[in-house]
C-alpha positions in Angstrom: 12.2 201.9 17.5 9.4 204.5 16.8 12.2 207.5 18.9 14.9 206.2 16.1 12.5 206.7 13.2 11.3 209.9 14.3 14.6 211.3 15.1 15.6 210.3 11.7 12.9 212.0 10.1 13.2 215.3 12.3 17.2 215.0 10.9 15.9 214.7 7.3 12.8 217.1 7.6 15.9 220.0 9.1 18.3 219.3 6.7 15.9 219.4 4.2 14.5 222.4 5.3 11.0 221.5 5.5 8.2 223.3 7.3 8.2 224.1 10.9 11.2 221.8 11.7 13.5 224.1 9.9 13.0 226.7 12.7 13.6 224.2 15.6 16.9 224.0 17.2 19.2 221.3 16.2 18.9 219.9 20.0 15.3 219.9 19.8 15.7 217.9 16.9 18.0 215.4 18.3 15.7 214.9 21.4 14.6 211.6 20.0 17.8 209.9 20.0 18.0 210.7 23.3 14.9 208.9 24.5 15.9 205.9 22.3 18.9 205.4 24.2 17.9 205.7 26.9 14.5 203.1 26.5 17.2 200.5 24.8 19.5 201.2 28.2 16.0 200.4 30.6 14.9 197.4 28.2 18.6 195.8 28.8 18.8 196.9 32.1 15.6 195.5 33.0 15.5 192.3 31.2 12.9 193.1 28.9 15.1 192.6 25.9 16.1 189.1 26.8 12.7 188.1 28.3 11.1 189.0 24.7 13.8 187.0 23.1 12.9 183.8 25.0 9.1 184.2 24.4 9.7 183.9 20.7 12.0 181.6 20.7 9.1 179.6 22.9 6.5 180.5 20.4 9.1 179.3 17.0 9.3 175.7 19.6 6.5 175.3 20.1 4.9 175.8 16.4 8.1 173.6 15.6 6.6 170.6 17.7 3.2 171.1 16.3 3.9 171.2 12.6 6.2 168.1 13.6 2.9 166.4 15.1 1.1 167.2 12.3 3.4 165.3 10.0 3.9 162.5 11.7 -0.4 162.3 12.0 -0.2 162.6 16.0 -2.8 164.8 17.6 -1.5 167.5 19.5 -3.0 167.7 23.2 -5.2 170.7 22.4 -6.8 168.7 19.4 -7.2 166.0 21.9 -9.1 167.8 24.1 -11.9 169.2 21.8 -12.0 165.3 19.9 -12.7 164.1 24.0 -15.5 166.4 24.6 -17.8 165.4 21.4 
């Protein structure tokens, strides 16, 4: 994500004309794009992508249960533990 926001702002800062970036070549300029493809095509690749994907929708479960716990005025088996060891 941080290649795709700074190839768009390289794109803006040329067309725009600004500073040193007006000078640069337009394939300089375009370099990040580049490098974001080709992380998003190693993060599919790889499994990295779906692997993230799982671990929050682990973490949203798993808050689920608690705040379910909660309400119904169960203790969770974290808040079990520390009540056992007083």
């Amino acid at each position: 994500m941080w290649f795709l926001g700074l190839g768009v702002l390289g794109v803006v800062l040329k067309l725009l004309e600004v500073g040193f970036v007006a000078r640069l070549s337009w394939w300089i300029v375009l370099i990040p794009f580049a490098f974001a493809a080709a992380w998003w095509w190693y993060a599919d690749a790889s499994g990295y992508t779906k692997r993230k994907a799982m671990e929050r929708e682990d973490e949203r479960k798993q808050a689920r249960i608690e705040r379910q716990r909660s309400q119904l005025g169960m203790l969770s088996a974290r808040s079990n533990r520390k009540r056992s060891r007083r």
